[in-house]
Biopython code that builds the backbone (N, CA, C, O; Angstrom):
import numpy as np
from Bio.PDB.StructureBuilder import StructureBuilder

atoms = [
    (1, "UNK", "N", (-56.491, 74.214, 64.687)),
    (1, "UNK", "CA", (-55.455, 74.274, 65.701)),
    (1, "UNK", "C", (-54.940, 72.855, 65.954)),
    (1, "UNK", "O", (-55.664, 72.020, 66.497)),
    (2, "UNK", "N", (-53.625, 72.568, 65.542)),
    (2, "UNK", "CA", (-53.095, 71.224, 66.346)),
    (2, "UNK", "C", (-52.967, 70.684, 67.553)),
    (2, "UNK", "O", (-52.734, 71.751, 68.122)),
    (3, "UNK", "N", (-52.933, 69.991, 68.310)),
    (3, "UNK", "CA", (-52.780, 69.670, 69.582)),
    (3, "UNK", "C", (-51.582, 69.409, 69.284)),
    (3, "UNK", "O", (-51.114, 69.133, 68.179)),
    (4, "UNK", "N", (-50.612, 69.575, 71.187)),
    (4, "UNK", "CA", (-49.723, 69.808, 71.273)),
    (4, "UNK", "C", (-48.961, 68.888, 70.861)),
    (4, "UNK", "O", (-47.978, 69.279, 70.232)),
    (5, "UNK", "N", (-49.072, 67.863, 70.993)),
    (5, "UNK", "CA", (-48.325, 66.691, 70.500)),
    (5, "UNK", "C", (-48.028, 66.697, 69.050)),
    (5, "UNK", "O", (-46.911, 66.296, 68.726)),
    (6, "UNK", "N", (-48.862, 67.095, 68.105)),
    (6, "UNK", "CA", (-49.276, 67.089, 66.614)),
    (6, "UNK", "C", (-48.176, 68.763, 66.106)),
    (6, "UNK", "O", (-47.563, 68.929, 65.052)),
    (7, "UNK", "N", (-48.234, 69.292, 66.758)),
    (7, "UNK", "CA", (-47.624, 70.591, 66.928)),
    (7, "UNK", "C", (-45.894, 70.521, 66.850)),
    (7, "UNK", "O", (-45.235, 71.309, 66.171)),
    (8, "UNK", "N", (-45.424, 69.644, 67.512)),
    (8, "UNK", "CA", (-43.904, 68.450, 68.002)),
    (8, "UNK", "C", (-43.390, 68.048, 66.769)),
    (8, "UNK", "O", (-42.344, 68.251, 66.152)),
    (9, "UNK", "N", (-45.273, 66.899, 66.432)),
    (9, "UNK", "CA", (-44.076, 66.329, 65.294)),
    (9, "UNK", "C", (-43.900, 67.131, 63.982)),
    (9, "UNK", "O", (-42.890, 67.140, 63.278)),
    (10, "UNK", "N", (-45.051, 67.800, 63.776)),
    (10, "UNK", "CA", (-44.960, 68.715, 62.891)),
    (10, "UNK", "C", (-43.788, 69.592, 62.624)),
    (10, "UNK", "O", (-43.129, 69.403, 61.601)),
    (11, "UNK", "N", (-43.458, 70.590, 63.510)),
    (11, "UNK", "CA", (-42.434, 71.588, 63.275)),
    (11, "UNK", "C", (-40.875, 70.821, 64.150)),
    (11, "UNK", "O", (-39.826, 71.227, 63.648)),
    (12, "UNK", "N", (-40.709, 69.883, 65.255)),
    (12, "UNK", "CA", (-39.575, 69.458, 65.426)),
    (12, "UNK", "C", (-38.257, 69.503, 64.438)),
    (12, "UNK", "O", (-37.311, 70.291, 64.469)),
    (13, "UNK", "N", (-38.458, 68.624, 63.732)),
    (13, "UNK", "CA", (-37.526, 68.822, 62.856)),
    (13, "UNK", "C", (-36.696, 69.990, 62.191)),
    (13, "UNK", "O", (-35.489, 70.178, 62.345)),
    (14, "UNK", "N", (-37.661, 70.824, 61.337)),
    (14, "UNK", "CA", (-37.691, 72.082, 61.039)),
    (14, "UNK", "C", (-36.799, 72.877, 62.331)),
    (14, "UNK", "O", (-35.806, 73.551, 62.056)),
    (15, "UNK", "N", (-37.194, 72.739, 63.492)),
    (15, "UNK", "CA", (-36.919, 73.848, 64.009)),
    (15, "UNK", "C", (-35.435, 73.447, 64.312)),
    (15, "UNK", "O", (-34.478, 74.217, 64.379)),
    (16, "UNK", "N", (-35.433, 71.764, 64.522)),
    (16, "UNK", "CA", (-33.901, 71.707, 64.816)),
    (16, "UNK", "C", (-32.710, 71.842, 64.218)),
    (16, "UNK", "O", (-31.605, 71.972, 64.746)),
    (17, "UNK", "N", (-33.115, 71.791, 62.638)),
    (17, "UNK", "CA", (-32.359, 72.047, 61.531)),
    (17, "UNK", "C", (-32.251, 74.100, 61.663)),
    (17, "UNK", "O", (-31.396, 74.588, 60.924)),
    (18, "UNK", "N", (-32.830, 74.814, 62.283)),
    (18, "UNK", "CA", (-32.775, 76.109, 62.271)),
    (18, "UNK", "C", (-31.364, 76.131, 63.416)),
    (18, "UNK", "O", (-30.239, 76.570, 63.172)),
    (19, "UNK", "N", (-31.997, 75.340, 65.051)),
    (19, "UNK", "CA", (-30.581, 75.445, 65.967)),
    (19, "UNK", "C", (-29.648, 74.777, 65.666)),
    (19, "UNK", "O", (-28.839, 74.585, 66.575)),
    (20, "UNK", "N", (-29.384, 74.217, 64.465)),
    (20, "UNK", "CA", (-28.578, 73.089, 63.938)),
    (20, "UNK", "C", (-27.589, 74.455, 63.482)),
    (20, "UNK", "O", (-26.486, 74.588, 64.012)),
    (21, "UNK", "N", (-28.021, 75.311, 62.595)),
    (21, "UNK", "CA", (-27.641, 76.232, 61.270)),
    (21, "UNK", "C", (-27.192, 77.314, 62.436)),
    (21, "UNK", "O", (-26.303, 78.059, 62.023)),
    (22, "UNK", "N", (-27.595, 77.568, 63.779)),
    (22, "UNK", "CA", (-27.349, 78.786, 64.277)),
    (22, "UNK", "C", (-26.299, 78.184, 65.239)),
    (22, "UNK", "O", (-25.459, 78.865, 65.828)),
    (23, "UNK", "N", (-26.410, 77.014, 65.327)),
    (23, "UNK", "CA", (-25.186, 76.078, 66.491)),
    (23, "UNK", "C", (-23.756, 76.469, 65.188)),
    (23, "UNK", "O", (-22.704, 77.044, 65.466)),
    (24, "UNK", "N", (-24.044, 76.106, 64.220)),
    (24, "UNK", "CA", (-22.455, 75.979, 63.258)),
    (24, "UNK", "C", (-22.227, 77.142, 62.866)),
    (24, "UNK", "O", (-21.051, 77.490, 62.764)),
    (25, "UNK", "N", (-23.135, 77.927, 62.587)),
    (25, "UNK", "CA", (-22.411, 79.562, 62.221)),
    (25, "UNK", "C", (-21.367, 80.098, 63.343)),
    (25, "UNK", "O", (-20.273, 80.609, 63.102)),
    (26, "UNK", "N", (-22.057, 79.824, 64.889)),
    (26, "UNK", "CA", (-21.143, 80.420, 65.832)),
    (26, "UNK", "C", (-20.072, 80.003, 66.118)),
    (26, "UNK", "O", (-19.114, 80.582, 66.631)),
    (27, "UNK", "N", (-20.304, 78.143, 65.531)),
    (27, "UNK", "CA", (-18.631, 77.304, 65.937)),
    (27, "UNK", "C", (-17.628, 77.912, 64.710)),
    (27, "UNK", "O", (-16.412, 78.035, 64.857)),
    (28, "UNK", "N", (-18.292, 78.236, 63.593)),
    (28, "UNK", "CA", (-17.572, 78.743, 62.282)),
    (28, "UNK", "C", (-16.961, 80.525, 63.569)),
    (28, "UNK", "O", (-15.916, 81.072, 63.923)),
    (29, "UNK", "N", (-17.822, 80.620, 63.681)),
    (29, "UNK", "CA", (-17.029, 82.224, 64.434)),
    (29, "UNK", "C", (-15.842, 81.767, 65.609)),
    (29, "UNK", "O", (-14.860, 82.439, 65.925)),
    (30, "UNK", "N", (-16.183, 80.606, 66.081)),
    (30, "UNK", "CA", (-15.408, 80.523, 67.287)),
    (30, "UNK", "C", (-13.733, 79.770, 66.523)),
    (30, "UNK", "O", (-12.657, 80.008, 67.073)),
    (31, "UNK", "N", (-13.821, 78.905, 65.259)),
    (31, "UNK", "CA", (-12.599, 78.858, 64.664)),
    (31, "UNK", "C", (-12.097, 79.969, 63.837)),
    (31, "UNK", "O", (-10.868, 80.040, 63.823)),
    (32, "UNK", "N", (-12.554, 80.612, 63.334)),
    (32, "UNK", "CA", (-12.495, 82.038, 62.616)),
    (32, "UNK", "C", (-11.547, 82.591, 64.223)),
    (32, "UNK", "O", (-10.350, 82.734, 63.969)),
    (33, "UNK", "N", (-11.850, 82.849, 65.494)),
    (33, "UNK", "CA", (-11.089, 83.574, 66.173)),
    (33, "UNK", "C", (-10.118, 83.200, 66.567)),
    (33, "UNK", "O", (-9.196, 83.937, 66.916)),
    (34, "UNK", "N", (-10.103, 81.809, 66.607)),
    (34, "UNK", "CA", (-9.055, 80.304, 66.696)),
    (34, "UNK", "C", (-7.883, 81.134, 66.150)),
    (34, "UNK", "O", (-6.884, 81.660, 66.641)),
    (35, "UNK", "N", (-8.533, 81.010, 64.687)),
    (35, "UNK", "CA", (-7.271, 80.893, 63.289)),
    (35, "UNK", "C", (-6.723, 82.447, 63.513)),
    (35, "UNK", "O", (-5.516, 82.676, 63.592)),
    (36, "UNK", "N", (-7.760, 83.523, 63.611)),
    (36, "UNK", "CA", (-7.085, 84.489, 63.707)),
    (36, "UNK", "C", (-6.639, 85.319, 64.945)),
    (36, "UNK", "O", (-6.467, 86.537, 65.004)),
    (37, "UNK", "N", (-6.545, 84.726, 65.561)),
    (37, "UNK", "CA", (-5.871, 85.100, 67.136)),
    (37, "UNK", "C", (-6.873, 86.435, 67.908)),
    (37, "UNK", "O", (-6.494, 86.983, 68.943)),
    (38, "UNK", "N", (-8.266, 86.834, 67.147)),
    (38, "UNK", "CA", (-8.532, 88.239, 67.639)),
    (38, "UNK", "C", (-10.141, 87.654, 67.169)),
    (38, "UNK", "O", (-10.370, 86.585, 66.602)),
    (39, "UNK", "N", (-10.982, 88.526, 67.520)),
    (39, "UNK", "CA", (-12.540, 88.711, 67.848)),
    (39, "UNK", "C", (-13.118, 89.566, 66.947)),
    (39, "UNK", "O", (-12.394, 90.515, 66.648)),
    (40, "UNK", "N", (-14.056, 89.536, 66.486)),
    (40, "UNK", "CA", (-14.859, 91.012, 65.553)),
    (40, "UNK", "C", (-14.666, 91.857, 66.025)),
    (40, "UNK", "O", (-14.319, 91.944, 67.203)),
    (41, "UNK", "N", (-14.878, 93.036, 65.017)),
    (41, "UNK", "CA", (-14.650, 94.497, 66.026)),
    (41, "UNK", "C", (-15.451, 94.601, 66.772)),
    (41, "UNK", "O", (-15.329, 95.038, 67.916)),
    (42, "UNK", "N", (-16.937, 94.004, 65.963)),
    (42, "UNK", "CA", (-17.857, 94.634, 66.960)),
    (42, "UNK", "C", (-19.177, 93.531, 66.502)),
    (42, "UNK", "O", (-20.066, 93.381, 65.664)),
    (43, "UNK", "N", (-18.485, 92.826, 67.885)),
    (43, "UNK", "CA", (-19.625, 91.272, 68.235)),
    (43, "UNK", "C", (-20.905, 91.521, 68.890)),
    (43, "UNK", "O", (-21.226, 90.688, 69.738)),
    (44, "UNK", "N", (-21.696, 92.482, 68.679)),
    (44, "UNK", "CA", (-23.414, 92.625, 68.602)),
    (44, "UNK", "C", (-23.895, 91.597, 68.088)),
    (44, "UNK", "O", (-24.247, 90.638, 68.773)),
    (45, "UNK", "N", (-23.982, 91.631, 66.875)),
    (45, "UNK", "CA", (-24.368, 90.284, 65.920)),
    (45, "UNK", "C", (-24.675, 88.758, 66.918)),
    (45, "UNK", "O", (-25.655, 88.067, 67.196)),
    (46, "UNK", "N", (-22.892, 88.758, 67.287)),
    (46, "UNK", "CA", (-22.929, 87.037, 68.150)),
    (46, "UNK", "C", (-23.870, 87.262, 69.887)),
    (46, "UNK", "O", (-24.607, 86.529, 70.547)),
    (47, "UNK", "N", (-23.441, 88.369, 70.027)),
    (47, "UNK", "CA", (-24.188, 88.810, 71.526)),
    (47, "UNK", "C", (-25.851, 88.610, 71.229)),
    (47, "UNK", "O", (-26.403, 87.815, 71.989)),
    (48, "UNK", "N", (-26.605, 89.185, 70.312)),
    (48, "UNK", "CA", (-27.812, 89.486, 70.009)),
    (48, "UNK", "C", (-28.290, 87.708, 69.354)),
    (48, "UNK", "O", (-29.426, 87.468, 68.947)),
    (49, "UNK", "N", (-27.349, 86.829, 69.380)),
    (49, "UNK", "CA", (-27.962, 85.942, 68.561)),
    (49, "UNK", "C", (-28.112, 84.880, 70.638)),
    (49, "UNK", "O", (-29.071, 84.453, 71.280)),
    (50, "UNK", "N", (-26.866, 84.910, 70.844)),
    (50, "UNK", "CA", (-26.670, 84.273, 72.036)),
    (50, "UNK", "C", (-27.851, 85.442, 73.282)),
    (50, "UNK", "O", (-27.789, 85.000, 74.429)),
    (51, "UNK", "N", (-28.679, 86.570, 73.175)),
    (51, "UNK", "CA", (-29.555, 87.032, 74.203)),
    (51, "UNK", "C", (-31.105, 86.218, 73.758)),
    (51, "UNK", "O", (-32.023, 85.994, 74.547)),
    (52, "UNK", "N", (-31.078, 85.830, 72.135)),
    (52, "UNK", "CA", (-32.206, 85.284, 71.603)),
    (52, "UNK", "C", (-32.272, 83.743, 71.982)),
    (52, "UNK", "O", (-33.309, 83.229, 72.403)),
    (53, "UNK", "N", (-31.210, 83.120, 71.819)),
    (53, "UNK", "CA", (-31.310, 81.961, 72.806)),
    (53, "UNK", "C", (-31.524, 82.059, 74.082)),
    (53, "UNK", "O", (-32.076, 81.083, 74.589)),
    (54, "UNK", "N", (-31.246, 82.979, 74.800)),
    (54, "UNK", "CA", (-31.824, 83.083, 75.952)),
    (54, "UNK", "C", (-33.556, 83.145, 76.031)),
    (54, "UNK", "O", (-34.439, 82.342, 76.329)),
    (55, "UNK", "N", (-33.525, 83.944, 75.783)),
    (55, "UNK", "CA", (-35.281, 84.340, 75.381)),
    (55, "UNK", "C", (-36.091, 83.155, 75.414)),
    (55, "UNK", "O", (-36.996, 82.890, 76.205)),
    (56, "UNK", "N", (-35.551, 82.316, 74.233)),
    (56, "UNK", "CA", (-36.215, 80.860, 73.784)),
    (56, "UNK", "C", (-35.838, 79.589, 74.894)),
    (56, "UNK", "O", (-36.590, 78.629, 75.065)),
    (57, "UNK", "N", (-34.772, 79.742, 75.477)),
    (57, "UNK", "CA", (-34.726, 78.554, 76.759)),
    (57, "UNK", "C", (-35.654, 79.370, 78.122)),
    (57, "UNK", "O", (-35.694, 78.776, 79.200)),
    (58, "UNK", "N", (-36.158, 80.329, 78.021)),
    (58, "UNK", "CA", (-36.757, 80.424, 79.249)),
    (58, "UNK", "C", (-38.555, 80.105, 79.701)),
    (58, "UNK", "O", (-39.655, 80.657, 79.678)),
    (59, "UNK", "N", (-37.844, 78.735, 80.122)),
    (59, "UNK", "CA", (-39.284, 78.488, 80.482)),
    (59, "UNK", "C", (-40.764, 79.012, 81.169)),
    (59, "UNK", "O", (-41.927, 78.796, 80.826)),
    (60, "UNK", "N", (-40.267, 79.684, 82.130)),
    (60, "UNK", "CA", (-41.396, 80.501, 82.920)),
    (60, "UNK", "C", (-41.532, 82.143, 81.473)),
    (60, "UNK", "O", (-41.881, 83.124, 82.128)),
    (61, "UNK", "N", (-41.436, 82.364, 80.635)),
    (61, "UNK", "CA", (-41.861, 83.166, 80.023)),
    (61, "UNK", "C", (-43.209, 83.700, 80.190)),
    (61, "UNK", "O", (-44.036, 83.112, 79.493)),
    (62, "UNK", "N", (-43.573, 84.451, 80.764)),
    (62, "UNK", "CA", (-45.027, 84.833, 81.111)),
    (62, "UNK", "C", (-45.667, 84.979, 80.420)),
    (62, "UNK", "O", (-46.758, 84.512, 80.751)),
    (63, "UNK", "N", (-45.673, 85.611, 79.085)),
    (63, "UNK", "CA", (-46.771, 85.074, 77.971)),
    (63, "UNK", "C", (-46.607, 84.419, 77.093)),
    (63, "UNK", "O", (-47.575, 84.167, 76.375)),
    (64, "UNK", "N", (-45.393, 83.906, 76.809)),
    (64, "UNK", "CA", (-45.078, 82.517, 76.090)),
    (64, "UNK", "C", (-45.608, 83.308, 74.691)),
    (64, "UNK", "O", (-46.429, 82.728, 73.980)),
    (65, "UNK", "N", (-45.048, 84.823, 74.272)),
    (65, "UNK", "CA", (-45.032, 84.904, 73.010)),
    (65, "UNK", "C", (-43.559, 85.191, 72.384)),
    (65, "UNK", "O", (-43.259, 86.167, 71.696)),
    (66, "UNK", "N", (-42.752, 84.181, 72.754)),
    (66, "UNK", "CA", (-41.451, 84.547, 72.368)),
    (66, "UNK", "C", (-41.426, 85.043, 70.917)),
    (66, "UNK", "O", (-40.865, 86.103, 70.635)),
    (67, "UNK", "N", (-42.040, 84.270, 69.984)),
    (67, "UNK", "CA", (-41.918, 85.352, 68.550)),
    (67, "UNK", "C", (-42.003, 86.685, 68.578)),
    (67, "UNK", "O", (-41.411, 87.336, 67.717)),
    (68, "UNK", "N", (-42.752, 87.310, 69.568)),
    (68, "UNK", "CA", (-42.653, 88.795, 69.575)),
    (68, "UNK", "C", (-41.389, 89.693, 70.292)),
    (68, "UNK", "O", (-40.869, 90.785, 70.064)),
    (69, "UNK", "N", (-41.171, 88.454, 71.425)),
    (69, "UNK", "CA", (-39.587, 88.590, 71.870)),
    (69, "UNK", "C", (-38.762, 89.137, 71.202)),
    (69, "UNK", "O", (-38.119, 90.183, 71.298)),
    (70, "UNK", "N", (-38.868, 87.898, 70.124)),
    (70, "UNK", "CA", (-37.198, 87.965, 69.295)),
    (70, "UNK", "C", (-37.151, 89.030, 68.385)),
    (70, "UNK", "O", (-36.143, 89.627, 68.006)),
    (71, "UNK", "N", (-39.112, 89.354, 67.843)),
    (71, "UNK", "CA", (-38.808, 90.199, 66.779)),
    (71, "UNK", "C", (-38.352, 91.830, 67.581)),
    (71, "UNK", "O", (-37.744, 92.696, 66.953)),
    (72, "UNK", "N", (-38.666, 91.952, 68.638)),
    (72, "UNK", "CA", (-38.791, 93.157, 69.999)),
    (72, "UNK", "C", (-36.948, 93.200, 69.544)),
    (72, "UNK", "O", (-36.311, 93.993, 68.852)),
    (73, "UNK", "N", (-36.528, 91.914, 70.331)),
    (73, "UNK", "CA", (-35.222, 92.059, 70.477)),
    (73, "UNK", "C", (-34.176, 92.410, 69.334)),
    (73, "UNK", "O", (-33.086, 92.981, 69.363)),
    (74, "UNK", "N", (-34.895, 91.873, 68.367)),
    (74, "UNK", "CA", (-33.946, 92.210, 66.870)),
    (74, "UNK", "C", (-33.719, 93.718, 66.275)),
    (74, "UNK", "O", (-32.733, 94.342, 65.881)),
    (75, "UNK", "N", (-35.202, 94.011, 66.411)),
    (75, "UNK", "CA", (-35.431, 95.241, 65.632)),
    (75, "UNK", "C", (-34.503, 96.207, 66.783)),
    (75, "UNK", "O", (-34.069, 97.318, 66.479)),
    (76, "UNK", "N", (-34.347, 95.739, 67.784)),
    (76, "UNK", "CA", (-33.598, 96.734, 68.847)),
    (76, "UNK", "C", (-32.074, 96.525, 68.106)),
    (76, "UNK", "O", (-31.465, 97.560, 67.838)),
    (77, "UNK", "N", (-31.657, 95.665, 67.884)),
    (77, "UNK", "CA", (-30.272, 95.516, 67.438)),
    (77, "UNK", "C", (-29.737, 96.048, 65.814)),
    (77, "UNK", "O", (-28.672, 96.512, 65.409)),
    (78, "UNK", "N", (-30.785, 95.787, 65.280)),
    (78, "UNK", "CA", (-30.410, 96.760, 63.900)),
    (78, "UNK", "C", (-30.228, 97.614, 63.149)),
    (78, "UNK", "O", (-29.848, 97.360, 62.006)),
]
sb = StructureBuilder()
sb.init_structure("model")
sb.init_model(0)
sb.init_chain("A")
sb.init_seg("    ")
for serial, (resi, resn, name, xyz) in enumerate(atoms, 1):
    if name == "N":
        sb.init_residue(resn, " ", resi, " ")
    sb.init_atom(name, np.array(xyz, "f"), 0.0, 1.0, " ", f" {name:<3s}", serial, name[0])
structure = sb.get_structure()
């Protein structure tokens, strides 16, 4: 088991290159609606990605197993 600090430097990176990849897909959606004056038919997809960021900024999470969160929350959306 790593200690928490060891845990940081370990996966930091990694993980920021993941909100890096999920930050530009949505700015790619938000010029995509730019260019085409209109929205997906049907924005689940961007809703379900933006309720999973929620999930992951909430600090008081009571059991702090957000991986089971997201997988809870996904499998609900597909």
């Amino acid at each position: 088991m790593l200690s928490p600090q060891k845990t940081l430097d370990t996966y930091y990176l990694e993980a920021r290159r993941d909100l890096l990849e999920v930050a530009a897909m949505l700015d790619r959606y938000d010029q995509s609606v730019k260019r085409d004056g209109e929205k997906a038919q049907d924005e689940s997809k961007r809703f379900s990605l933006l309720k999973a960021m929620e999930i992951l900024s909430n600090p008081d999470h009571p059991s702090a197993n957000r991986a089971e969160q997201l997988l809870n929350h996904f499998s609900e959306i597909s």
